[in-house]
N, CA and C atoms of all chains as a GROMACS GRO file, in nm:
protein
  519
    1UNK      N    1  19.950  13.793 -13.431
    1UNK     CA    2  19.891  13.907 -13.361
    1UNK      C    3  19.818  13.996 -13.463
    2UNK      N    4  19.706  14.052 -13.433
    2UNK     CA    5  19.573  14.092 -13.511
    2UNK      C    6  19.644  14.288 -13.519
    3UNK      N    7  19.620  14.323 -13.644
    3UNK     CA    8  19.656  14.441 -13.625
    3UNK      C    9  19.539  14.536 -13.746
    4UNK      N   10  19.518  14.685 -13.670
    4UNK     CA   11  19.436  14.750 -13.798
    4UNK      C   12  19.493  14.826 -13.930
    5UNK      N   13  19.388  14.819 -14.024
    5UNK     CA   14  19.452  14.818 -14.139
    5UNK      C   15  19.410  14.994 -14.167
    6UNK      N   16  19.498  15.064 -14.178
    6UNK     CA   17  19.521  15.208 -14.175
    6UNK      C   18  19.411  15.316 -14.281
    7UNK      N   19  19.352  15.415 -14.236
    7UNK     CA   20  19.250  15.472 -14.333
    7UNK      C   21  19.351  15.536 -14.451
    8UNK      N   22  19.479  15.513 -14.494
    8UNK     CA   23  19.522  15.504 -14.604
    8UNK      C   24  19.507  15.439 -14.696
    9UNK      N   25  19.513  15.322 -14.660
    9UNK     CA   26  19.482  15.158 -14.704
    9UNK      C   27  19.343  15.204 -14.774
   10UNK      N   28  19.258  15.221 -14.663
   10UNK     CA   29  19.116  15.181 -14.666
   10UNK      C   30  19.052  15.272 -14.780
   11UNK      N   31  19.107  15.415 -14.790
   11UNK     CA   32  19.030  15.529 -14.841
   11UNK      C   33  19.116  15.501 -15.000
   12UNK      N   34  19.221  15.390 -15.022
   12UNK     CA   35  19.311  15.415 -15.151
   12UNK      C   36  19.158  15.377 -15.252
   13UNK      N   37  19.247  15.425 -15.381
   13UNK     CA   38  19.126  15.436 -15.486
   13UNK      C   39  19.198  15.313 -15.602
   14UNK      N   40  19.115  15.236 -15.625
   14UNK     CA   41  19.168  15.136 -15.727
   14UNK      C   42  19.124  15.132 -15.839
   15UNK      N   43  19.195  15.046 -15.964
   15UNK     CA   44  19.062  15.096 -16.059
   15UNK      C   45  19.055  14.929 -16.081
   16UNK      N   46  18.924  14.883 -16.146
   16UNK     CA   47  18.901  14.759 -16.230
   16UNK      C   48  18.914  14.746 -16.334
   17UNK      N   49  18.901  14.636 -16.383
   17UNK     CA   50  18.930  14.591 -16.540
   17UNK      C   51  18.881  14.664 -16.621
   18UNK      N   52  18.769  14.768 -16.639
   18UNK     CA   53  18.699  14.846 -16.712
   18UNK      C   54  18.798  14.965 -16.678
   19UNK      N   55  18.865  15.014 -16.576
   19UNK     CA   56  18.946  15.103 -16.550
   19UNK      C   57  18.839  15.208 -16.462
   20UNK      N   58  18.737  15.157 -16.423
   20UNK     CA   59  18.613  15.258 -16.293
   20UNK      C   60  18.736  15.229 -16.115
   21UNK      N   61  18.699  15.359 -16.100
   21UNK     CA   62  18.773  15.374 -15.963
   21UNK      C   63  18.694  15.296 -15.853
   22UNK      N   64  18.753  15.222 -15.766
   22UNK     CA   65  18.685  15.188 -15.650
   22UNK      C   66  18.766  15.247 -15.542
   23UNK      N   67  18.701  15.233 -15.404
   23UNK     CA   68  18.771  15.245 -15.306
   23UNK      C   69  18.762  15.149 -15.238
   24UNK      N   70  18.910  15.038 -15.216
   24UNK     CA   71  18.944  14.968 -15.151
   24UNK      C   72  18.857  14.895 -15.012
   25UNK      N   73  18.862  14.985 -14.935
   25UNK     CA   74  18.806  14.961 -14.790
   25UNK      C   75  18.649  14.930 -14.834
   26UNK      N   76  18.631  14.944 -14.967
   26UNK     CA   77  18.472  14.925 -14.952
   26UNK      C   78  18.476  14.728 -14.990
   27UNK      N   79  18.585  14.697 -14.975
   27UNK     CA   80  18.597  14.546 -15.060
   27UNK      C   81  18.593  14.464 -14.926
   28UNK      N   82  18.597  14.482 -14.780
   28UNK     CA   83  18.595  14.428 -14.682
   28UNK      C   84  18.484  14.512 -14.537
   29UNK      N   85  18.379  14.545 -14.658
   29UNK     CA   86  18.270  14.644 -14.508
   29UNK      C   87  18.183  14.551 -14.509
   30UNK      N   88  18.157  14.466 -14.577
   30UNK     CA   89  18.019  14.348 -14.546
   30UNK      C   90  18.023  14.218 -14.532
   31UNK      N   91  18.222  14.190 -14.520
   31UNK     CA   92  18.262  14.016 -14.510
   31UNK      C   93  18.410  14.038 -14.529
   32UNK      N   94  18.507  13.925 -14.466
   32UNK     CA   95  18.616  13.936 -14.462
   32UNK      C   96  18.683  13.942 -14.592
   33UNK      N   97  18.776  13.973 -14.619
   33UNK     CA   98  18.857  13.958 -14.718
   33UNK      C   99  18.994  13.866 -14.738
   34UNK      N  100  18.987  13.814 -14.838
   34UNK     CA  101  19.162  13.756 -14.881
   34UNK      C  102  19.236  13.813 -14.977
   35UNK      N  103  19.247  13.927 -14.960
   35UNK     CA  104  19.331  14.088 -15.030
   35UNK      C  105  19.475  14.001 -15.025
   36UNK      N  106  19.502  14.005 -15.179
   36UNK     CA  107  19.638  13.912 -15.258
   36UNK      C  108  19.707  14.008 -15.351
   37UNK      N  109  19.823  14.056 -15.309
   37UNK     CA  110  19.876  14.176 -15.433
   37UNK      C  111  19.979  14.059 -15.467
   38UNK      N  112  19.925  14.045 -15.594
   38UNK     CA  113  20.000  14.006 -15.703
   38UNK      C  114  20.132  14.099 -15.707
   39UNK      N  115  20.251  14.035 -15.817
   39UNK     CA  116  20.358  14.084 -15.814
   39UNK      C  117  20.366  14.177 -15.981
   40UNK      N  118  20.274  14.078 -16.046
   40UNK     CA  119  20.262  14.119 -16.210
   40UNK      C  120  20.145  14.031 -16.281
   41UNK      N  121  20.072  14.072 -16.356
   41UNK     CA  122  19.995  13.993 -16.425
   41UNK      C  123  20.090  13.939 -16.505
   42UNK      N  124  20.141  13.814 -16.569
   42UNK     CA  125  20.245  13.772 -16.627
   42UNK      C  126  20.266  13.551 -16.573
   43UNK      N  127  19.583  12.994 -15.682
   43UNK     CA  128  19.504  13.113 -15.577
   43UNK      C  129  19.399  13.070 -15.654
   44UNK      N  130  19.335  13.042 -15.766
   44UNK     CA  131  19.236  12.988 -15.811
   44UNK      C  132  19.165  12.875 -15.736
   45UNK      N  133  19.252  12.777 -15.723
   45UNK     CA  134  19.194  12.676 -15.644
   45UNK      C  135  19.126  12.704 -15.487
   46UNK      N  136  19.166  12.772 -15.419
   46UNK     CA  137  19.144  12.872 -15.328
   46UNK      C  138  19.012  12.926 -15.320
   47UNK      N  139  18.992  12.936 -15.419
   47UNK     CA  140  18.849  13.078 -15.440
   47UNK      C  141  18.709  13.012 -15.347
   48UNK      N  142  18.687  12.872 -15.406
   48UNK     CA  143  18.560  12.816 -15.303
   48UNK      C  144  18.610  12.820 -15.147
   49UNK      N  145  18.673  12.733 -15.149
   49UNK     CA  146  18.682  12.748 -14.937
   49UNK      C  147  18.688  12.854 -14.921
   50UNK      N  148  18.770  12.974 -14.953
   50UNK     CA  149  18.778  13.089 -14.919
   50UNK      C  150  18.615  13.128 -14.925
   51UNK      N  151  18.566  13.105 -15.006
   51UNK     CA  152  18.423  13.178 -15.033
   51UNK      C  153  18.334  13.090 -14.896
   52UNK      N  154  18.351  12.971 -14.882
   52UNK     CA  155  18.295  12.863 -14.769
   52UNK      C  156  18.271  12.900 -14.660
   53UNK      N  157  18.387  12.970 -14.615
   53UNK     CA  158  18.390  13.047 -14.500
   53UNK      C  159  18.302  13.208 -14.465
   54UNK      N  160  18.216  13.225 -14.582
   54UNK     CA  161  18.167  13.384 -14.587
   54UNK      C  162  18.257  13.489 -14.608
   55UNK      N  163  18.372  13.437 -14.652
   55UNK     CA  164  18.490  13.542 -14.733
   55UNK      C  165  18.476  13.551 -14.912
   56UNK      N  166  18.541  13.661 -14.906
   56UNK     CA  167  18.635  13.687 -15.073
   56UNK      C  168  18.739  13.738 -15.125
   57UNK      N  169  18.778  13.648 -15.216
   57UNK     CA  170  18.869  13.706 -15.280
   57UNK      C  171  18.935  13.831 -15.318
   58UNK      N  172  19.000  13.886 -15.319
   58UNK     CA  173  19.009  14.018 -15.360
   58UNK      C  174  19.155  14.024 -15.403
   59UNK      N  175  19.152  14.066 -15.579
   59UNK     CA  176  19.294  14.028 -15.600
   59UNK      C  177  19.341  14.169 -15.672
   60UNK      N  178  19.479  14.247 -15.603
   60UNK     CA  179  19.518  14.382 -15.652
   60UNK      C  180  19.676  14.344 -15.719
   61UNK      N  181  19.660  14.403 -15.849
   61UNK     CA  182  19.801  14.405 -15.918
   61UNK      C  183  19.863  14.508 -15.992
   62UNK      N  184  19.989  14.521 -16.017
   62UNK     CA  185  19.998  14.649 -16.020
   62UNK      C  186  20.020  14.708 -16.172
   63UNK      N  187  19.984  14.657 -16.276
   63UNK     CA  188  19.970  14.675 -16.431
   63UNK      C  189  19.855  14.728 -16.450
   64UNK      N  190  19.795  14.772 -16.597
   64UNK     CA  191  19.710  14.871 -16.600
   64UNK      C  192  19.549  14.776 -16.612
   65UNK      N  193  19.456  14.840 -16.623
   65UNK     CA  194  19.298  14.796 -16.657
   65UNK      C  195  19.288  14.686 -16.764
   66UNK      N  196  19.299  14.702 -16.852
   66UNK     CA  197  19.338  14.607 -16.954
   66UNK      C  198  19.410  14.491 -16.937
   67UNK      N  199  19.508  14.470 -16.879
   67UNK     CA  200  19.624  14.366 -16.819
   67UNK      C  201  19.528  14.302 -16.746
   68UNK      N  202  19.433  14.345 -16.648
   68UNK     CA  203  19.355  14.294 -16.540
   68UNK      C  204  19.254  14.212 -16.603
   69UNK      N  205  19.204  14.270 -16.706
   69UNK     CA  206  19.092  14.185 -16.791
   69UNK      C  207  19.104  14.111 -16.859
   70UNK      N  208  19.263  14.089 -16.934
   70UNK     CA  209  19.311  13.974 -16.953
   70UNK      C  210  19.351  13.886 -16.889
   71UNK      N  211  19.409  13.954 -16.759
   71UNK     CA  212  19.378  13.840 -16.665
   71UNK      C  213  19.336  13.723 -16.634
   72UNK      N  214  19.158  13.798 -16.597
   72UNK     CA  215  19.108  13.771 -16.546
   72UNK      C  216  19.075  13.687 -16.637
   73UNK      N  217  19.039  13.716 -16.829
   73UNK     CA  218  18.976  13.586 -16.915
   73UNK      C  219  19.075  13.488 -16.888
   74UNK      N  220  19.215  13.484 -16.884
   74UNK     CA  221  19.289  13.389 -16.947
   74UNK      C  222  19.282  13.246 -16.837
   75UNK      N  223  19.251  13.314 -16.716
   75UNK     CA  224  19.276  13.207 -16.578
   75UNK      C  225  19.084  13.156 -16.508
   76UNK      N  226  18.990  13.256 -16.626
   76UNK     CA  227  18.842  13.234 -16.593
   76UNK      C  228  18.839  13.295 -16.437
   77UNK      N  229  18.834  13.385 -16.358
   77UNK     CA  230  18.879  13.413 -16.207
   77UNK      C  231  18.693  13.487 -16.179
   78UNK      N  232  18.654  13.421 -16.110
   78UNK     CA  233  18.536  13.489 -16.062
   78UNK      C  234  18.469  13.593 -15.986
   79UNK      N  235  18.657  13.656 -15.938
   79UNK     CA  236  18.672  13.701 -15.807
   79UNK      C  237  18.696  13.844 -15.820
   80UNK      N  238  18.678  13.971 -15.800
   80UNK     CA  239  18.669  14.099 -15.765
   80UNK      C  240  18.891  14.122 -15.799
   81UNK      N  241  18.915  14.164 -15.891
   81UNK     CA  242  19.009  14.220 -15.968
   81UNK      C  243  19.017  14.391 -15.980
   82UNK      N  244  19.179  14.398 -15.918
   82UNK     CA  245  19.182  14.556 -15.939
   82UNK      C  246  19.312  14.593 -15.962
   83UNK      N  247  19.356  14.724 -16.026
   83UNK     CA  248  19.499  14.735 -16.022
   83UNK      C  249  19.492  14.869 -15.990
   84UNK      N  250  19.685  14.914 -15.915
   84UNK     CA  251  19.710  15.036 -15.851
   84UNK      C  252  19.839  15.044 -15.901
   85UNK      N  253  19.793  15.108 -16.027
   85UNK     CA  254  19.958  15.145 -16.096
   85UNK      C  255  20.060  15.207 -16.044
   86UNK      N  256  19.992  15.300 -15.953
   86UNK     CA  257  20.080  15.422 -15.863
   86UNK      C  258  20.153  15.356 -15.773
   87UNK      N  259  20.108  15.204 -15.740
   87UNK     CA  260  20.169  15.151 -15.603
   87UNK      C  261  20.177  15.157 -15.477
   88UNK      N  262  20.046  15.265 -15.491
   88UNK     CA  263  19.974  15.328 -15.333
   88UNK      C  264  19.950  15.218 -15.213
   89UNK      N  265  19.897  15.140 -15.262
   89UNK     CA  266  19.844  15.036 -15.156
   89UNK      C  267  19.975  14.977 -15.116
   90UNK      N  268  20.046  14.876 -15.184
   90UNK     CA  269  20.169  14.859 -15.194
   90UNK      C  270  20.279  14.922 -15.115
   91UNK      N  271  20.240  15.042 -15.134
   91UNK     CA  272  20.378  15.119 -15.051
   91UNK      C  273  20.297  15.113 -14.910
   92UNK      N  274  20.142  15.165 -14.895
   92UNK     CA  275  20.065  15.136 -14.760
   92UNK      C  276  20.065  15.016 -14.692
   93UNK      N  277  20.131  14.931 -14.766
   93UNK     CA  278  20.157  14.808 -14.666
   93UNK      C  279  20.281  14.766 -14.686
   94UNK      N  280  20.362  14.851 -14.675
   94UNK     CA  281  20.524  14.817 -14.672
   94UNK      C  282  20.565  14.686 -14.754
   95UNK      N  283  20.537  14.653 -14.865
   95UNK     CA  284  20.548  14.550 -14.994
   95UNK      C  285  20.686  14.570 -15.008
   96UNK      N  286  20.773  14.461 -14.972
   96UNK     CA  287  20.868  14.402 -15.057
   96UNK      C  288  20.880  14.536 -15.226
   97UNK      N  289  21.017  14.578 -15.226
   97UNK     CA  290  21.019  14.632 -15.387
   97UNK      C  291  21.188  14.670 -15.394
   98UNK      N  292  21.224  14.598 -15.492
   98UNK     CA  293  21.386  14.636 -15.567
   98UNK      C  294  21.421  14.550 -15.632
   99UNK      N  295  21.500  14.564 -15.726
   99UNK     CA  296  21.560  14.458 -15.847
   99UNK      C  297  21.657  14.333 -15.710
  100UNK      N  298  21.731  14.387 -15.634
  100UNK     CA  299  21.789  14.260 -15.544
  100UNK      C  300  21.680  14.172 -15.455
  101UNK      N  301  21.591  14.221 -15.482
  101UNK     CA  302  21.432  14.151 -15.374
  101UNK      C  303  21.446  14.025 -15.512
  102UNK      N  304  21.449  14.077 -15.602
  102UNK     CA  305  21.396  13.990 -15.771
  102UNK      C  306  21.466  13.901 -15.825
  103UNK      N  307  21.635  13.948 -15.747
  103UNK     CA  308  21.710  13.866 -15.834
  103UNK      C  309  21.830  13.751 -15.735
  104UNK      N  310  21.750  13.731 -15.639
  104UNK     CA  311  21.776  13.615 -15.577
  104UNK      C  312  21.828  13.453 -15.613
  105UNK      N  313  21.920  13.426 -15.520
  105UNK     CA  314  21.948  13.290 -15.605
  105UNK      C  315  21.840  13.154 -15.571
  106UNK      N  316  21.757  13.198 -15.471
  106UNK     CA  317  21.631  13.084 -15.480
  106UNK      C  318  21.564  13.123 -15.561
  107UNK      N  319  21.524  13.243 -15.620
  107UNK     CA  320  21.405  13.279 -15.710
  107UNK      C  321  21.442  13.148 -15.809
  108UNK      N  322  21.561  13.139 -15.895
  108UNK     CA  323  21.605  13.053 -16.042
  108UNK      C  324  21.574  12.922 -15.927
  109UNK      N  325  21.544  12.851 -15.868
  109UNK     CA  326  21.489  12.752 -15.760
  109UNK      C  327  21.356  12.752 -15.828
  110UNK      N  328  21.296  12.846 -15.773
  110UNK     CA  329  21.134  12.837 -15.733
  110UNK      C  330  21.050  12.820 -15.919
  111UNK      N  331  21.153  12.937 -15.953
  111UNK     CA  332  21.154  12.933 -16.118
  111UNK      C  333  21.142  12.749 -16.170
  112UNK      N  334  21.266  12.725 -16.168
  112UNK     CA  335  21.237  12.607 -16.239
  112UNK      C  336  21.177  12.481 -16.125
  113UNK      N  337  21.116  12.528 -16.018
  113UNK     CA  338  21.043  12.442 -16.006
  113UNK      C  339  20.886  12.466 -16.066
  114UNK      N  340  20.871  12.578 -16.050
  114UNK     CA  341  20.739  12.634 -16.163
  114UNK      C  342  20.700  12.604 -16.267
  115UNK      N  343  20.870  12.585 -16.336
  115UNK     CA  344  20.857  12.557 -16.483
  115UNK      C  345  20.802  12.425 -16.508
  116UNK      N  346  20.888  12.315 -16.386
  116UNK     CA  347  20.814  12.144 -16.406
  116UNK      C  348  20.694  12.150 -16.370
  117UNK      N  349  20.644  12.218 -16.293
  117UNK     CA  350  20.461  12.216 -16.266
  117UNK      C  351  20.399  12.271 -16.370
  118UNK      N  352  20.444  12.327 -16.494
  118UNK     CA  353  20.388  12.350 -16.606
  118UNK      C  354  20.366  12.518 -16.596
  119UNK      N  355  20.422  12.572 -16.504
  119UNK     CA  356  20.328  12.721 -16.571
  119UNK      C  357  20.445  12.738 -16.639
  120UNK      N  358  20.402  12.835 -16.719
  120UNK     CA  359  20.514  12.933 -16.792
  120UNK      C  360  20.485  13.082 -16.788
  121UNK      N  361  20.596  13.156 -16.766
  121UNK     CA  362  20.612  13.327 -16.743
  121UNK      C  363  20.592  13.404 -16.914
  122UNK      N  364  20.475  13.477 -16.825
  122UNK     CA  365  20.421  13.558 -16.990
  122UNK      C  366  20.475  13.658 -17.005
  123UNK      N  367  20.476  13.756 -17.044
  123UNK     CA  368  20.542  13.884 -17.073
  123UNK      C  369  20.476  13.935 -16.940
  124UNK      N  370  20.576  13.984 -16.863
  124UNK     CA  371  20.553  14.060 -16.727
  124UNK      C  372  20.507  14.204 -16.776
  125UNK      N  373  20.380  14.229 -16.717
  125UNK     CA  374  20.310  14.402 -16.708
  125UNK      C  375  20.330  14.451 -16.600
  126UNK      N  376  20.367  14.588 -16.560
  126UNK     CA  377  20.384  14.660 -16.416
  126UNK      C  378  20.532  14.654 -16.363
  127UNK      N  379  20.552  14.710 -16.232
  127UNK     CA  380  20.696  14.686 -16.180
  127UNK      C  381  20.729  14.561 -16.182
  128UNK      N  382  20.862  14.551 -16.206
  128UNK     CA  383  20.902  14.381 -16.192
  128UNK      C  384  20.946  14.357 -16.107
  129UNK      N  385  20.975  14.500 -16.040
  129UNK     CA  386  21.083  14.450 -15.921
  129UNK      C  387  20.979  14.468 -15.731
  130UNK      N  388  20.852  14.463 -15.778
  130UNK     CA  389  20.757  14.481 -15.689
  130UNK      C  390  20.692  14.362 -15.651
  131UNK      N  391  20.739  14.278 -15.559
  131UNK     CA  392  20.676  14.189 -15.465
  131UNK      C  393  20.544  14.205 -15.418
  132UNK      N  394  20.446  14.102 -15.334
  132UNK     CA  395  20.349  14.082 -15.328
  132UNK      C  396  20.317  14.071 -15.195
  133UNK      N  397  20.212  14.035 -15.146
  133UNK     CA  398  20.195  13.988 -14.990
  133UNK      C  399  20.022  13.935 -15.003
  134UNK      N  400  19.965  13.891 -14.895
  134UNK     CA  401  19.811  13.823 -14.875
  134UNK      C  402  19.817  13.876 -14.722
  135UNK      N  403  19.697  13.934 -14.729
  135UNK     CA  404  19.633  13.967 -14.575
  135UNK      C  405  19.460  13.962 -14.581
  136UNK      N  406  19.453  13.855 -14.461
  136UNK     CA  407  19.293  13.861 -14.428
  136UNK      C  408  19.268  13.955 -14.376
  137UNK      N  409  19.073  14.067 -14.426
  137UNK     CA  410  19.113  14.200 -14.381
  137UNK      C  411  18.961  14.147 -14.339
  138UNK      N  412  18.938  14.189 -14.216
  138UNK     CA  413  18.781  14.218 -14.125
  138UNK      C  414  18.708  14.348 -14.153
  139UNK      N  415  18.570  14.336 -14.171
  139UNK     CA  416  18.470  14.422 -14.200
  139UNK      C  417  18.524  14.529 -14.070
  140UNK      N  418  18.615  14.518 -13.955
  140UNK     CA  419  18.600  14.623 -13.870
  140UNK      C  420  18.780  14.669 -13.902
  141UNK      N  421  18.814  14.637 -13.994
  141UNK     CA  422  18.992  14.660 -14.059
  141UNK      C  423  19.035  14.566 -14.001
  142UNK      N  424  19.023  14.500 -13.874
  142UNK     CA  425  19.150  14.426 -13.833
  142UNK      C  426  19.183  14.296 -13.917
  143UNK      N  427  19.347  14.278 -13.908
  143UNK     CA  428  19.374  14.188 -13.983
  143UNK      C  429  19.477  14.099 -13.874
  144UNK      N  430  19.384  13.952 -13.890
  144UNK     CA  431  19.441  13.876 -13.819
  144UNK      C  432  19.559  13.797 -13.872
  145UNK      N  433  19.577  13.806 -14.056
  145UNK     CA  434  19.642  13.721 -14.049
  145UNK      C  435  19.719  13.810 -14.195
  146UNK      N  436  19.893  13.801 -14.183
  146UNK     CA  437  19.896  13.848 -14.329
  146UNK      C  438  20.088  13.808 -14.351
  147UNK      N  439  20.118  13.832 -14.482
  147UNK     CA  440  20.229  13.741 -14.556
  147UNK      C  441  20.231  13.826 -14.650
  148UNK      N  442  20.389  13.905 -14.640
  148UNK     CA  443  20.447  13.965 -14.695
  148UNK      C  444  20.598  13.848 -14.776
  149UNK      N  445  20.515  13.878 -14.904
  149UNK     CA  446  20.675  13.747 -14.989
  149UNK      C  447  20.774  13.875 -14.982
  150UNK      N  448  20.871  13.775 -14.968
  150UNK     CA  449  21.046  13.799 -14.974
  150UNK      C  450  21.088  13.843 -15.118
  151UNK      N  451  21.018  13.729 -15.213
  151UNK     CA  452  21.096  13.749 -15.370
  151UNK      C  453  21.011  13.656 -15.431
  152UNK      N  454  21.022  13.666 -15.544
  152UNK     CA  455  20.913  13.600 -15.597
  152UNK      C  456  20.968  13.455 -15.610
  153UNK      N  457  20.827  13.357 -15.631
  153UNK     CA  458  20.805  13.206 -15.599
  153UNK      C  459  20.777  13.201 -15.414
  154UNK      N  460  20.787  13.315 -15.349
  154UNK     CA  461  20.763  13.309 -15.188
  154UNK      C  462  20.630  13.394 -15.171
  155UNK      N  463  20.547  13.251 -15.171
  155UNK     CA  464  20.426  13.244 -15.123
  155UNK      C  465  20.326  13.178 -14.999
  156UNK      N  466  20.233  13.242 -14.989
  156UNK     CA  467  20.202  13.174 -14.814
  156UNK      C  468  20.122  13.036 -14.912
  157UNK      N  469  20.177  12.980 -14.736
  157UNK     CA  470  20.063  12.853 -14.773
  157UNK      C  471  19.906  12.869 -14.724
  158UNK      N  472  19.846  12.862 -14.862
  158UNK     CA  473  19.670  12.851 -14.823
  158UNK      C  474  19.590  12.802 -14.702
  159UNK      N  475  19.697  12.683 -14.663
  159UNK     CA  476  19.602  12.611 -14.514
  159UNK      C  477  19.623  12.756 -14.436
  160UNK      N  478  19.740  12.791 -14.394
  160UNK     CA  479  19.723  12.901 -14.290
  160UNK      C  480  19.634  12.997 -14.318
  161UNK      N  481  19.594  13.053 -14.407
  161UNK     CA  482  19.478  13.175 -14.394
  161UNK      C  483  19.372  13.138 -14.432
  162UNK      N  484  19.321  12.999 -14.428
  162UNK     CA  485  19.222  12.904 -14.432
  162UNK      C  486  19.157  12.869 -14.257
  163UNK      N  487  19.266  12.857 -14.263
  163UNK     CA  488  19.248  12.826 -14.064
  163UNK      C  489  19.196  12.924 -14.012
  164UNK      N  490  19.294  13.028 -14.032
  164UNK     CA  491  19.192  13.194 -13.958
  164UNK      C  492  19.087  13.199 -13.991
  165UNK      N  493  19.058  13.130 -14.148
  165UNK     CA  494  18.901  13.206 -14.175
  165UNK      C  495  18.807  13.094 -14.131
  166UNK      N  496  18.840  12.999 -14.102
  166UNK     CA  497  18.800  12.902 -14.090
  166UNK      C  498  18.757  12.919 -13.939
  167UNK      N  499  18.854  12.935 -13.823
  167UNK     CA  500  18.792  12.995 -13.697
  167UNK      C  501  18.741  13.131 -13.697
  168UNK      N  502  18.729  13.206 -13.823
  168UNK     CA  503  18.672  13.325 -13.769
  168UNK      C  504  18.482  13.280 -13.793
  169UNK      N  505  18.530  13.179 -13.884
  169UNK     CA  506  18.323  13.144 -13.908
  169UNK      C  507  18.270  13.068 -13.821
  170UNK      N  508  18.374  12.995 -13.735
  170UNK     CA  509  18.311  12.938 -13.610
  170UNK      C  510  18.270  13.051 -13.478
  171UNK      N  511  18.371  13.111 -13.481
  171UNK     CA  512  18.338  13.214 -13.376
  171UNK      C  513  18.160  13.286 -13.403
  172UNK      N  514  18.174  13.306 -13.512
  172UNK     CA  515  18.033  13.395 -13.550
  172UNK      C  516  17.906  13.315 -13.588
  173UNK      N  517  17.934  13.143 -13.559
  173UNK     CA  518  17.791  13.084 -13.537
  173UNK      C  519  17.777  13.092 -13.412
   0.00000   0.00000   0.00000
């Protein structure tokens, strides 16, 4: 069952490997996503 | 999850991989495994806690984990020095340009991971639907 993913989620701020902030929800506005939280880089 | 990356991409999807160690950790990462794919980390554990993630040392210290462990170990990986919470579990959710998520897998403890065919299939009928 299909459920929406909360403007908490969407508005969180991440950073990348350079350590620049993104915001999340912008990683699934132009194509689906396969969003994978790792447990640890390790 | 490497092997993954083309079909996933086949379908007009991507990757998107969040972990919870710092910027640096991520970029080693990303050289050590070559990953082509959009990398991020949330030290705070924001997202994580926003999707009710698995987290505690008894989530970690399971008696299948030493299972999954040494079956890991005969497939050859080996465990590097762990960065971030250790005791913070993982999950995979397919997320739609309109939020909805049809499909998603919250692990129990670690070595409990979804199997790829299933969120292959969703994406797989979601690209039929949209020819």
């Amino acid at each position: 069952m299909s459920w929406q993913i909360s403007p908490e989620l969407a508005n969180a701020i991440v950073l990348d490997p350079e350590g620049k902030e993104h915001k999340l929800g912008n990683s699934w506005l132009n194509h689906p996503v396969v969003l994978v939280f790792i447990r640890h880089f390790g | 999850m490497r092997s993954e990356i083309n079909p996933i991409r086949q379908t007009g999807a991507e990757l998107v991989i969040i972990a919870n160690g710092k910027p640096h950790h991520a970029e080693s990462f990303r050289k050590d495994l070559k990953l082509s794919t959009p990398i991020f980390v949330d030290p705070k554990l924001g997202t994580y806690k926003a999707l009710k993630l698995e987290h505690g040392i008894w989530k970690t210290f399971k008696p299948i984990v030493w299972l999954h462990a040494f079956r890991a170990y005969m497939q050859g990986f080996r465990q590097r020095k762990t960065t971030g919470d250790p005791w913070q579990q993982g999950g995979t959710f397919v997320i739609l340009p309109n939020g909805q998520v049809p499909y998603h897998y919250i692990c129990k403890h670690p070595g409990d991971h979804p199997d790829p065919k299933d969120f292959l299939a969703v994406l797989n009928n979601l690209a039929k639907q949209t020819k």
